[in-house]
DSSP file (Angstrom, degrees, kcal/mol; ACC not computed):
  #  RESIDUE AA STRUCTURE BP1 BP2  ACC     N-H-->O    O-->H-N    N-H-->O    O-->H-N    TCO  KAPPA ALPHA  PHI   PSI    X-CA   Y-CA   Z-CA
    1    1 A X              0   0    0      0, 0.0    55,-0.3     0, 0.0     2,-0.3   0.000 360.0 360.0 360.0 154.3    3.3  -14.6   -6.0
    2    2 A X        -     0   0    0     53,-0.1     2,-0.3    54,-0.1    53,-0.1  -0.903 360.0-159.1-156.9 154.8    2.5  -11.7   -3.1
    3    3 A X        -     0   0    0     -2,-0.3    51,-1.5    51,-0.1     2,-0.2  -0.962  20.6-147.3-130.8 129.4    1.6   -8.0   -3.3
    4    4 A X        +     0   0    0     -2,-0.3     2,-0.2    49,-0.2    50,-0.2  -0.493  25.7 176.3 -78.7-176.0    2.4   -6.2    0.5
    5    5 A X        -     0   0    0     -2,-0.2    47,-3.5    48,-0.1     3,-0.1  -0.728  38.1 -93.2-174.9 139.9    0.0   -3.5    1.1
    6    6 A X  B     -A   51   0A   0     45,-0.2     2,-0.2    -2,-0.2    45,-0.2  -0.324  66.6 -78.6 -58.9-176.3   -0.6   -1.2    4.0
    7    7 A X        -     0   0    0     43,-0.8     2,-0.3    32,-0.1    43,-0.1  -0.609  49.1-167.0 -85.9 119.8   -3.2   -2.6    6.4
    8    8 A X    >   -     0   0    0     -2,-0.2     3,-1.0     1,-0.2     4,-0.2  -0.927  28.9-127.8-107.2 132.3   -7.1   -2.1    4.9
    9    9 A X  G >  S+     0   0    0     -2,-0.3     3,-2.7     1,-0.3     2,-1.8   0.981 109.3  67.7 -41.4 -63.6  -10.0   -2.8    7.6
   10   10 A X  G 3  S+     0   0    0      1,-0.2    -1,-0.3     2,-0.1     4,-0.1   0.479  98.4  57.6 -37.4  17.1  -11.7   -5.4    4.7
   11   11 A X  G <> S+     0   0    0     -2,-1.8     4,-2.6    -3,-1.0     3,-0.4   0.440  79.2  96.3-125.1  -8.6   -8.6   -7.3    5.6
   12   12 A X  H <> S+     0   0    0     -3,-2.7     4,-1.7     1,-0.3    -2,-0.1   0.823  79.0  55.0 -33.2 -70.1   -9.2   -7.7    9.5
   13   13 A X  H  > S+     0   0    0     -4,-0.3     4,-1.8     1,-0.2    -1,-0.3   0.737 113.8  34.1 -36.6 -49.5  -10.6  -10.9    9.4
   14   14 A X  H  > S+     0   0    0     -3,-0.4     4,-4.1     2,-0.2    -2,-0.2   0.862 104.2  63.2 -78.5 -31.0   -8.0  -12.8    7.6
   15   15 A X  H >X S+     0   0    0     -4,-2.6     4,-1.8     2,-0.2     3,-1.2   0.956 112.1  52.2 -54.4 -48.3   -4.8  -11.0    8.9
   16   16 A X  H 3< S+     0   0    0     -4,-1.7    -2,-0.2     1,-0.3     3,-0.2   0.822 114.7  48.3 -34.0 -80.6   -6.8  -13.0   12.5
   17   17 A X  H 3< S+     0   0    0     -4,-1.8     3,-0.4     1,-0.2     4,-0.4   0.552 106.3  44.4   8.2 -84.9   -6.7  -15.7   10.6
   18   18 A X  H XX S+     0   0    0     -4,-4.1     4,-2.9    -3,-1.2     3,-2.6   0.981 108.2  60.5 -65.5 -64.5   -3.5  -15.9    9.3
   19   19 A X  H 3X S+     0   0    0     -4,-1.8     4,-0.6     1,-0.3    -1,-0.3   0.433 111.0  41.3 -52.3   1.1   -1.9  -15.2   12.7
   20   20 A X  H 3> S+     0   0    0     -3,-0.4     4,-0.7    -4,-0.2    -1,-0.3   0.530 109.9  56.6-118.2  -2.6   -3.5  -18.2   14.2
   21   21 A X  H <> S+     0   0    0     -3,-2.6     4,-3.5    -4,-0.4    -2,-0.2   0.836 116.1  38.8 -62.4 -55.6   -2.9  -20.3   11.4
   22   22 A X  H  < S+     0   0    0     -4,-2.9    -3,-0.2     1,-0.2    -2,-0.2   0.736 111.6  54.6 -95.1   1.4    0.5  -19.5   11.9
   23   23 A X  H ><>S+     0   0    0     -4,-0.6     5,-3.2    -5,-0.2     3,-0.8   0.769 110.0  56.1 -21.9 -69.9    0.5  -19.6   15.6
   24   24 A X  H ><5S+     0   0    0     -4,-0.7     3,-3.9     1,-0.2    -2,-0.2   0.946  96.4  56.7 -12.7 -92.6   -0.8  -22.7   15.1
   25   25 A X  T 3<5S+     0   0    0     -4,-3.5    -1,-0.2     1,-0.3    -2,-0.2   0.501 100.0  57.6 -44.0 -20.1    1.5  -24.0   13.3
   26   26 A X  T < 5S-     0   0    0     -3,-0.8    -1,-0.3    -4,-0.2    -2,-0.2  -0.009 120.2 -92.7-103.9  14.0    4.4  -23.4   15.6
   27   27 A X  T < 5S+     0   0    0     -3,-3.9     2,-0.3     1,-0.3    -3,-0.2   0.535  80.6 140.9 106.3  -1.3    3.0  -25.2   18.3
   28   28 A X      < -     0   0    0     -5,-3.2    -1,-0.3    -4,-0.1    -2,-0.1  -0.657  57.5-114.3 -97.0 139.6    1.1  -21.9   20.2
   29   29 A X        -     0   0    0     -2,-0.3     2,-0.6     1,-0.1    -1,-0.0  -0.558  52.1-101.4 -58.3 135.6   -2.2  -21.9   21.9
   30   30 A X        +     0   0    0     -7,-0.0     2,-0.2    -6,-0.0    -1,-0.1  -0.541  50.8 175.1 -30.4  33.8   -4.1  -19.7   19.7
   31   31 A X        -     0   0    0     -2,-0.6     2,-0.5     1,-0.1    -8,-0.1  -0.444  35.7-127.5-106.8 137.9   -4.5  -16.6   20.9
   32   32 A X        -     0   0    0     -2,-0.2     2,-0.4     1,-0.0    -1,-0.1  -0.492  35.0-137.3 -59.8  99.2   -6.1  -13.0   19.6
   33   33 A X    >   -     0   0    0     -2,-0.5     3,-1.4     1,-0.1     4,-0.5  -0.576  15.1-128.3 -67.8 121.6   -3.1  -10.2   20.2
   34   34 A X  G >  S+     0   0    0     -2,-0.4     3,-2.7     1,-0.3     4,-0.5   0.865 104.4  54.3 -18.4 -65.6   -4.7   -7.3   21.6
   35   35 A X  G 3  S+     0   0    0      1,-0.3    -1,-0.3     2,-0.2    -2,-0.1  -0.089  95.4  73.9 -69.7  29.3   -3.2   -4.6   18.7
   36   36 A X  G <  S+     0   0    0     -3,-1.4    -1,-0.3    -2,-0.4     3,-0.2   0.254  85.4  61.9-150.1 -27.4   -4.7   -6.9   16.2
   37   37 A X  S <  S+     0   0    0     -3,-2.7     2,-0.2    -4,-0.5    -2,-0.2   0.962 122.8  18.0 -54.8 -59.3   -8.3   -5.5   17.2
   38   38 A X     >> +     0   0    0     -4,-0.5     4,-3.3     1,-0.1     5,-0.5  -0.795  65.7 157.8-109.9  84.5   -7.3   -2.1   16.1
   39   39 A X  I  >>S+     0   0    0      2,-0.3     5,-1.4     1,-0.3     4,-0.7   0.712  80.3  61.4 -83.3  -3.7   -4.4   -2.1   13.9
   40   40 A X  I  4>S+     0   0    0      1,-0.2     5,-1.2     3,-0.2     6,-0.4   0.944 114.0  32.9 -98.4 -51.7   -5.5    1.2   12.6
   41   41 A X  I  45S+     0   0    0      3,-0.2    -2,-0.3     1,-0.2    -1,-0.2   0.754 124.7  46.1 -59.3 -17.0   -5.1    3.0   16.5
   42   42 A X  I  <5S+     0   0    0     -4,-3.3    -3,-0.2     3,-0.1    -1,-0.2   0.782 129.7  20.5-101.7 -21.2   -2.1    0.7   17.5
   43   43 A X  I  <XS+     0   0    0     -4,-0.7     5,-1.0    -5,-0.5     3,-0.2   0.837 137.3  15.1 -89.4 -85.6   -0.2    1.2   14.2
   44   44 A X  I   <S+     0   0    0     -5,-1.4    -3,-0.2     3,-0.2    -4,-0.1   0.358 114.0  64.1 -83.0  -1.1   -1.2    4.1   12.3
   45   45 A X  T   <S+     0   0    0     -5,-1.2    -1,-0.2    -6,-0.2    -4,-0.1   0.691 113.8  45.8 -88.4 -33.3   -3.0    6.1   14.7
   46   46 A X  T   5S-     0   0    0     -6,-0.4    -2,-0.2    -5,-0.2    -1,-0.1   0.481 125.5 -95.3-106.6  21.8    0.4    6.2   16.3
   47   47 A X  T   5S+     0   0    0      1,-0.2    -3,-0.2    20,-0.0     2,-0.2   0.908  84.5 120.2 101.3  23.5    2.6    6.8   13.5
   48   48 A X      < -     0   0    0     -5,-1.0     2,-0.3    19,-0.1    -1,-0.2  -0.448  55.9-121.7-136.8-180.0    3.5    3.4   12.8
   49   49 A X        +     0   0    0     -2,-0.2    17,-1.5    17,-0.1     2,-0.4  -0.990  19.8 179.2-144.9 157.0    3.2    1.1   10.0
   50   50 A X  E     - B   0  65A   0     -2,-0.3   -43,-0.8    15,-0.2     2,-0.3  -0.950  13.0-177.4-142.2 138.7    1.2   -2.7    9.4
   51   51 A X  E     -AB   6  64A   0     13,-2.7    13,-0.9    -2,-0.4     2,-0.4  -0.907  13.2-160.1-126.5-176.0    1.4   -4.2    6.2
   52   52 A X  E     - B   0  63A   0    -47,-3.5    11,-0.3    -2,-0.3   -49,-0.1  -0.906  18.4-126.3-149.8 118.7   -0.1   -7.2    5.5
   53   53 A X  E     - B   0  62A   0      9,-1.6     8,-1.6    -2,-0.4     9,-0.8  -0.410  25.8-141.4 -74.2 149.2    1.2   -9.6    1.9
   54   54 A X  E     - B   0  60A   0    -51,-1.5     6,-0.2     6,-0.3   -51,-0.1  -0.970   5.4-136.4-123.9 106.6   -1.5  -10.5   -0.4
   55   55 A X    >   -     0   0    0      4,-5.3     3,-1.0    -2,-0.4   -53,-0.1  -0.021  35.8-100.7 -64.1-163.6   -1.7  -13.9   -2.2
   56   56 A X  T 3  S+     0   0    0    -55,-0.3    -1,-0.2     1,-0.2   -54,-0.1   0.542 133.1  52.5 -63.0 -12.9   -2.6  -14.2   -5.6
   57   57 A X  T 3  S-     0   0    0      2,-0.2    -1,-0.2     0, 0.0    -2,-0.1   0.323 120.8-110.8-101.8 -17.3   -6.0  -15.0   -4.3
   58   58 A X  S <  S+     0   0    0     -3,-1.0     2,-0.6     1,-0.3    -2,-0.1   0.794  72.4 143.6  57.1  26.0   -6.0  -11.4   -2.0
   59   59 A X        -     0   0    0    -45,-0.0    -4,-5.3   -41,-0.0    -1,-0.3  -0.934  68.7-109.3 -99.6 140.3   -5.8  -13.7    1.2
   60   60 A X  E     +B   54   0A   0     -2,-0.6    -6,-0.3    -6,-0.2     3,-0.1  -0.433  45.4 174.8 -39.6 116.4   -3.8  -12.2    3.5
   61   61 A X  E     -     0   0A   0     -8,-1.6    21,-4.6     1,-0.4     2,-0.4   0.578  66.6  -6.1-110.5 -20.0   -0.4  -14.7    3.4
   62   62 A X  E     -BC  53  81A   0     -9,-0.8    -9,-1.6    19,-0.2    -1,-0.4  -0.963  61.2-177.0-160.2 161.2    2.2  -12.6    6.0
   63   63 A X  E     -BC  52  80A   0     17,-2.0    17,-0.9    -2,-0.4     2,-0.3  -0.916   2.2-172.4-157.1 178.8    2.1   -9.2    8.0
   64   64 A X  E     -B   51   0A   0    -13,-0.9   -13,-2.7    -2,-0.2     2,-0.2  -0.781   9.3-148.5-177.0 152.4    4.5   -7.3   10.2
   65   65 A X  E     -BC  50  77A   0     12,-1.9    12,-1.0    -2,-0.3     2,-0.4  -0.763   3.3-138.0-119.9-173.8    4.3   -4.5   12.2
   66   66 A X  E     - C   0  76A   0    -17,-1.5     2,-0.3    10,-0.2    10,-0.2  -0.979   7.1-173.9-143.7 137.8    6.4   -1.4   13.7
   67   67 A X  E     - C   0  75A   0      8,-1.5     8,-2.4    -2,-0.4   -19,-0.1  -0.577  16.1-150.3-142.5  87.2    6.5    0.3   16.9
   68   68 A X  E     + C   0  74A   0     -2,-0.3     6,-0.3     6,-0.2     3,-0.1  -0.225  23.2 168.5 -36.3 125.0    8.6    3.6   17.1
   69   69 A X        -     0   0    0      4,-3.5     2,-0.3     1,-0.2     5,-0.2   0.474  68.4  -1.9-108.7 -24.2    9.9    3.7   21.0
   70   70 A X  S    S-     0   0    0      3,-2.1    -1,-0.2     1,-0.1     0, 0.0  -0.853  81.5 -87.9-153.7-166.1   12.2    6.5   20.1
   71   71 A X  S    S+     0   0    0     -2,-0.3     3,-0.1     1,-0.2    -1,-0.1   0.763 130.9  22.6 -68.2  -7.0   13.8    9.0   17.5
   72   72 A X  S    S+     0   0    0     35,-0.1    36,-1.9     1,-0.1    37,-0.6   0.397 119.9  68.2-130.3 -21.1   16.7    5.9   16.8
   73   73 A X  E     + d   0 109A   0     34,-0.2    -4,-3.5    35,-0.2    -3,-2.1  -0.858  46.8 159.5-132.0 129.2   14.7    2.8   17.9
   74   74 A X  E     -Cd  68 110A   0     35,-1.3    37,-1.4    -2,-0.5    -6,-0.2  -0.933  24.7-133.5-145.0 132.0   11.9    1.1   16.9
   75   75 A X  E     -Cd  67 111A   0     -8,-2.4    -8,-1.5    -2,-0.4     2,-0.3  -0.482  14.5-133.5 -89.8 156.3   10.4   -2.7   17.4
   76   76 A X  E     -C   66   0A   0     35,-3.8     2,-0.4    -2,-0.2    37,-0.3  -0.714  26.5-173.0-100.6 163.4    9.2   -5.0   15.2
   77   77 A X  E     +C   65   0A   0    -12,-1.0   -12,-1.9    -2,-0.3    35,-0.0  -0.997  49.5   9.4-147.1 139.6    5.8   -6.9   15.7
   78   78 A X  E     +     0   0A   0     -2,-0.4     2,-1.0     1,-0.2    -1,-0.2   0.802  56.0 173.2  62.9  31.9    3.6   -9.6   14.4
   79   79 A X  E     +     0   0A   0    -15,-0.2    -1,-0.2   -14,-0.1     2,-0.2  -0.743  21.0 155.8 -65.9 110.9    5.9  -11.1   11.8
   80   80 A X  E     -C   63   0A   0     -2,-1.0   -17,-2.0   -17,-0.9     2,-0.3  -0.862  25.3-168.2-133.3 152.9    3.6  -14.2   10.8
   81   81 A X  E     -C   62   0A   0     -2,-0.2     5,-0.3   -19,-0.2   -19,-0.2  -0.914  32.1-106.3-150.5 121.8    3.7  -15.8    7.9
   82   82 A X    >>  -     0   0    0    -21,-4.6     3,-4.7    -2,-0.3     4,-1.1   0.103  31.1-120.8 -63.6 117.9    1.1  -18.2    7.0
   83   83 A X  T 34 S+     0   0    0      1,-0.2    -1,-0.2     2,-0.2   -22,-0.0   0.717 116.1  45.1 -11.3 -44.3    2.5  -21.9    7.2
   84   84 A X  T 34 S+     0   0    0      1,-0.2    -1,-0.2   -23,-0.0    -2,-0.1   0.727 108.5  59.8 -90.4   7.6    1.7  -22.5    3.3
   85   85 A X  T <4 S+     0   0    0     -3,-4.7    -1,-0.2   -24,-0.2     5,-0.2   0.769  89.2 112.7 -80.6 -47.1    3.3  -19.0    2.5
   86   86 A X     <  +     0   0    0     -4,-1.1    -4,-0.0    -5,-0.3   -24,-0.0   0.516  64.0  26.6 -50.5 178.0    6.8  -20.0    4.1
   87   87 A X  S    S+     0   0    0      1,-0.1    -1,-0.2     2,-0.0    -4,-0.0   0.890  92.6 106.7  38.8  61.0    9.9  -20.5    2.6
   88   88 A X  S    S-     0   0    0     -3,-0.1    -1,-0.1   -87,-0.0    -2,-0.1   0.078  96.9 -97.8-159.8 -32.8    9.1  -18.1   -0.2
   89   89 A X  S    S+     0   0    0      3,-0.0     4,-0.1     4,-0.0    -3,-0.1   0.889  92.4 116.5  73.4  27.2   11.0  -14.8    0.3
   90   90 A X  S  > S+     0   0    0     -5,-0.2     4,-1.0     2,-0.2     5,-0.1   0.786  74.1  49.7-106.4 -31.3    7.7  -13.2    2.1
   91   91 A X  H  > S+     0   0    0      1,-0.2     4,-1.9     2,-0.2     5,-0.1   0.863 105.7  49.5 -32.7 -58.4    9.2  -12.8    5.2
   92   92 A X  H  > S+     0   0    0      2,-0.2     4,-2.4     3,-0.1    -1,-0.2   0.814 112.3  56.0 -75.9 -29.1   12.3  -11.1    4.0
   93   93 A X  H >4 S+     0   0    0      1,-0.2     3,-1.0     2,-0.2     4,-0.4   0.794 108.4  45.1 -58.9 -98.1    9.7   -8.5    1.9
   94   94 A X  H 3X S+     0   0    0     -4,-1.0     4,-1.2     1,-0.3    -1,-0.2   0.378 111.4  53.6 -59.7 -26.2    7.9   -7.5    4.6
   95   95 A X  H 3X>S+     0   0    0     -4,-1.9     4,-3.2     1,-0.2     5,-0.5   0.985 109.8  55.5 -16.0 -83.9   11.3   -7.0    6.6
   96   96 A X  H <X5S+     0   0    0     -4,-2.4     4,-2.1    -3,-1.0     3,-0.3   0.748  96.9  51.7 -27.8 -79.1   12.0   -5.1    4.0
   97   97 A X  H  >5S+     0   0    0     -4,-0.4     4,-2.0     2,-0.3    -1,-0.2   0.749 111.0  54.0   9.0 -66.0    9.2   -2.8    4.0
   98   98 A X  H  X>S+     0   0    0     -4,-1.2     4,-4.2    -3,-0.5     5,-0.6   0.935 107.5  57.2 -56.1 -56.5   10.0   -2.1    8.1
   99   99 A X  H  X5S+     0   0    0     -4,-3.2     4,-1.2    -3,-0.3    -2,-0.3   0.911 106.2  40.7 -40.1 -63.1   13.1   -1.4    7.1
  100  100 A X  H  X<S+     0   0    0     -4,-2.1     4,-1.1    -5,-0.5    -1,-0.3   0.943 112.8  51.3 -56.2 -44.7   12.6    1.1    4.8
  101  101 A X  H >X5S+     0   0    0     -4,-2.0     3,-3.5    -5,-0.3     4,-1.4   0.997 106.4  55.7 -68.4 -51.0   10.2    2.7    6.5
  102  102 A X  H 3<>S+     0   0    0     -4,-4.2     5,-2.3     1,-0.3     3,-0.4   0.927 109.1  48.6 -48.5 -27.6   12.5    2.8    9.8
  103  103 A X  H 3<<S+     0   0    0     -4,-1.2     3,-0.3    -5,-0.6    -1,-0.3   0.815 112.6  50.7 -84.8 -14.4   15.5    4.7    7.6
  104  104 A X  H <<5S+     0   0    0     -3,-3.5    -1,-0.2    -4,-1.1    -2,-0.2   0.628 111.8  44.7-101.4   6.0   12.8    7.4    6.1
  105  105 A X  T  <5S-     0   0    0     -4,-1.4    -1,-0.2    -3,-0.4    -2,-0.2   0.226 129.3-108.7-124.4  29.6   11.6    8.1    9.5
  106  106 A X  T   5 +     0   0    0     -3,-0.3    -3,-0.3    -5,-0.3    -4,-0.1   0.845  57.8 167.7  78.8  33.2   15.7    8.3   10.7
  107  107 A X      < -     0   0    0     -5,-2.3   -34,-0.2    -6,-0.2   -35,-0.1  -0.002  24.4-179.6 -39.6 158.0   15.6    5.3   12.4
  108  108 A X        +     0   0    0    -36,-1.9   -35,-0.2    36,-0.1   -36,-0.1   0.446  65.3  42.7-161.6  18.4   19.1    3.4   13.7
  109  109 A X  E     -d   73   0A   0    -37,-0.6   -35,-1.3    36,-0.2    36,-0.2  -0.415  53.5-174.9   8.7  70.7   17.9    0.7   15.2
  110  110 A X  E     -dE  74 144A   0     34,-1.8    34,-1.5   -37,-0.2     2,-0.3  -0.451  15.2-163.0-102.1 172.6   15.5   -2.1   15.1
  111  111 A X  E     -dE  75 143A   0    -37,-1.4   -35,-3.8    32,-0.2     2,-0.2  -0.970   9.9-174.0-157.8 150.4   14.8   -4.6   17.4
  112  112 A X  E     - E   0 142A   0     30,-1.9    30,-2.0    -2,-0.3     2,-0.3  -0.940   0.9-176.8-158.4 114.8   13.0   -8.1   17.9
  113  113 A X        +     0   0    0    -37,-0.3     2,-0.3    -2,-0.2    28,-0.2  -0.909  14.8 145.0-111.1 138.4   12.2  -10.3   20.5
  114  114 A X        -     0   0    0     -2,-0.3    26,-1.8    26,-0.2     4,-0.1  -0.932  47.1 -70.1-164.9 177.2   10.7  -13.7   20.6
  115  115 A X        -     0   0    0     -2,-0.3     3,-0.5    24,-0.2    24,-0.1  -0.151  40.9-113.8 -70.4 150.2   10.8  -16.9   22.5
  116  116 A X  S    S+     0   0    0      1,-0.3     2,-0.9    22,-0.1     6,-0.1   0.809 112.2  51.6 -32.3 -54.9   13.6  -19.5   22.5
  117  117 A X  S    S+     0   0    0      1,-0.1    -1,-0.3     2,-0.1     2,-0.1  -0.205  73.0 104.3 -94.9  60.0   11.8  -22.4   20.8
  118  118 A X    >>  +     0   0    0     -2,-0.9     3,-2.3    -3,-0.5     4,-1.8  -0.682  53.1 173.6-101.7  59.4   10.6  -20.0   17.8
  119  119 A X  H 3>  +     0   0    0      1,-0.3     4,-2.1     2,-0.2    -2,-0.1   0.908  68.4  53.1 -73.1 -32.8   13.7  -22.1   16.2
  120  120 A X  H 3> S+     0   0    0      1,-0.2     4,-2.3     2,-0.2    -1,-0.3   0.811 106.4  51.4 -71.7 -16.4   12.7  -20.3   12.6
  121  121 A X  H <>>S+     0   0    0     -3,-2.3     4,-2.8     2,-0.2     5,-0.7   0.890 102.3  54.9 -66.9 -67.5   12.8  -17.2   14.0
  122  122 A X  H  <5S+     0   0    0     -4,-1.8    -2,-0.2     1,-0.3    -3,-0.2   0.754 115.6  46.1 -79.8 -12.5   16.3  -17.5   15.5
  123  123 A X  H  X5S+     0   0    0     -4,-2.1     4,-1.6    -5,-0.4    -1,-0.3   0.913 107.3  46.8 -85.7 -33.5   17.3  -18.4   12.1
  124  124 A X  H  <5S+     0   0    0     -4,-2.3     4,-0.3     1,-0.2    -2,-0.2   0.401 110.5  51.6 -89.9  11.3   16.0  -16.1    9.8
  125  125 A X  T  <>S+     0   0    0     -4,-2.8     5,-2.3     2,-0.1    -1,-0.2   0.574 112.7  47.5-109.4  -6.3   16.9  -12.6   11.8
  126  126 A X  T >4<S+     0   0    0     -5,-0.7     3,-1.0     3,-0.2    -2,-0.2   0.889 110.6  47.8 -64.8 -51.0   20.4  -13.6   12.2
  127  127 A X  T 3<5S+     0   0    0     -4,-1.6    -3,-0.1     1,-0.2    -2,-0.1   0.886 110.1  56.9 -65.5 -38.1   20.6  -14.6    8.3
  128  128 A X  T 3 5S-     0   0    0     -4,-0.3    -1,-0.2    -5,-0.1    -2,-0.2   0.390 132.8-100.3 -88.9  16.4   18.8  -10.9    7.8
  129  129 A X  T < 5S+     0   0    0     -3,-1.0     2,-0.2     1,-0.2    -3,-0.2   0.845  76.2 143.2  87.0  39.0   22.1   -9.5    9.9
  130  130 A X      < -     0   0    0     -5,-2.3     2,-0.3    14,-0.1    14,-0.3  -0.637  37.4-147.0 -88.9 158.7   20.4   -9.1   13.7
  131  131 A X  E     -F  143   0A   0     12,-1.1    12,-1.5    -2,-0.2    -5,-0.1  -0.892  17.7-105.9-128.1 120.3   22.3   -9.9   16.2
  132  132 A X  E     +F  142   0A   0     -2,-0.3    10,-0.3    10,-0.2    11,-0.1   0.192  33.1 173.4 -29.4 154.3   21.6  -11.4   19.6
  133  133 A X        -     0   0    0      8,-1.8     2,-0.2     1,-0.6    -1,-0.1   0.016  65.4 -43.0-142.9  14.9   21.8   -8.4   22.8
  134  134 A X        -     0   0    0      7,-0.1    -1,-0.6     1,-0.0     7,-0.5  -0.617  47.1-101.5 124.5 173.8   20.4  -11.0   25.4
  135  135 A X        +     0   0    0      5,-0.2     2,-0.8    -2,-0.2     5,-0.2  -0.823  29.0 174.3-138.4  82.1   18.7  -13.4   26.8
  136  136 A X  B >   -G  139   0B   0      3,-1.4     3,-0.8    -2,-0.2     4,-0.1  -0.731  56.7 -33.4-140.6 133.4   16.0  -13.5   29.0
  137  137 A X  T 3  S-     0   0    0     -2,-0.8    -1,-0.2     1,-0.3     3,-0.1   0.803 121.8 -50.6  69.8  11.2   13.5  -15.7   30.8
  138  138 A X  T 3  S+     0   0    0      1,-0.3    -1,-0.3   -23,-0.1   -22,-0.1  -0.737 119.9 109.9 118.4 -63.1   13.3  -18.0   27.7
  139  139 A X  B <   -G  136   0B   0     -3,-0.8    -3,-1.4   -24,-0.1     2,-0.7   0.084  56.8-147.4 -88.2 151.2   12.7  -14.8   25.2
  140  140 A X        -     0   0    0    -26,-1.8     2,-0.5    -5,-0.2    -5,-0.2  -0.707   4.1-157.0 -84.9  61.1   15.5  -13.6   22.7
  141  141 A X        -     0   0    0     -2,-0.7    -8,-1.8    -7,-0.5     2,-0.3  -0.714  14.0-166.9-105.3 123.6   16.0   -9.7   21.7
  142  142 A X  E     -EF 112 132A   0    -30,-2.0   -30,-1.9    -2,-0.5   -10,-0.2  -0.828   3.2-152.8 -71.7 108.8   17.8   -9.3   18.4
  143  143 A X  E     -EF 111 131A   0    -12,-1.5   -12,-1.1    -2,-0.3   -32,-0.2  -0.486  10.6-173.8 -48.4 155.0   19.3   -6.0   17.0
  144  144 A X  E     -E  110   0A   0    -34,-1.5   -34,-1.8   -14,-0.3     2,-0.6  -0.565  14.4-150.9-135.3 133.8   19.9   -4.8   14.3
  145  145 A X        +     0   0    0    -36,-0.2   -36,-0.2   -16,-0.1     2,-0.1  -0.469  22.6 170.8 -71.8 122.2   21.8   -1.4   12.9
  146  146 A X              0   0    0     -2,-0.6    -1,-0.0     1,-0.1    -2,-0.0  -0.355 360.0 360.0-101.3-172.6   20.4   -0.1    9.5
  147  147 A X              0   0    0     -2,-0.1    -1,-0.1   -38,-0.0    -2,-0.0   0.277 360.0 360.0-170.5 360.0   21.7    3.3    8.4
């Protein structure tokens, strides 16, 4: 069981966490994402949205973010989802979530990039109706039209 929530500052520490847990888990040097310092200026100071899933416990289990580039397009960022969280239907929530938010703020486009051997990745935004738009340098960007 998961509750999303927007992104609270008490929660800082774990979301770090969780992203290197699940980082981790997929084979990635660890590393601290910049926007992950200040989610409240990279997100929501600019109009943007982070949520962040809540176990039963209140540990942070998954997050996503959004980054508006234009009045129709916006990317998504930091979907992580903590290794013992997967396969679960917390992924597709927080999707969800972005999704919604992109259609109330007139959105017609979202969009997703990530590396070639992300091999879960390239399955689950295809099953959520993305479709490849290239390929390049290893990395992947996925469309997809809401309305």
């Amino acid at each position: 069981m998961y509750t999303i929530i927007p992104f609270e500052p008490s929660y800082r520490d774990d979301v770090i966490f969780c992203l290197l847990c699940a980082k981790d888990a997929l084979g990635r040097k660890p590393r601290l994402n910049e926007d992950l310092l200040d989610i409240e200026k990279n997100y929501f100071g600019r109009g943007d949205m982070f949520w962040i899933a809540l176990d039963e416990r209140g540990r942070v289990s998954g997050m996503i973010g959004t980054n508006t580039v234009s009045e129709t397009d916006m990317w998504l960022k930091r979907l992580y989802i903590r290794p013992t969280m997967k396969r679960r239907g917390l992924g597709g929530a927080l999707l969800a979530k972005a999704e919604d938010f992109a259609r109330s703020k007139g959105i017609k486009t979202i969009h997703t990039r990530f590396a070639d051997d992300y091999l879960e990745a390239a399955e689950f935004y295809p099953a959520k109706g993305f479709v490849e738009s290239e390929r390049v340098k290893g990395l992947r960007h996925l469309v997809k039209s809401i309305d």
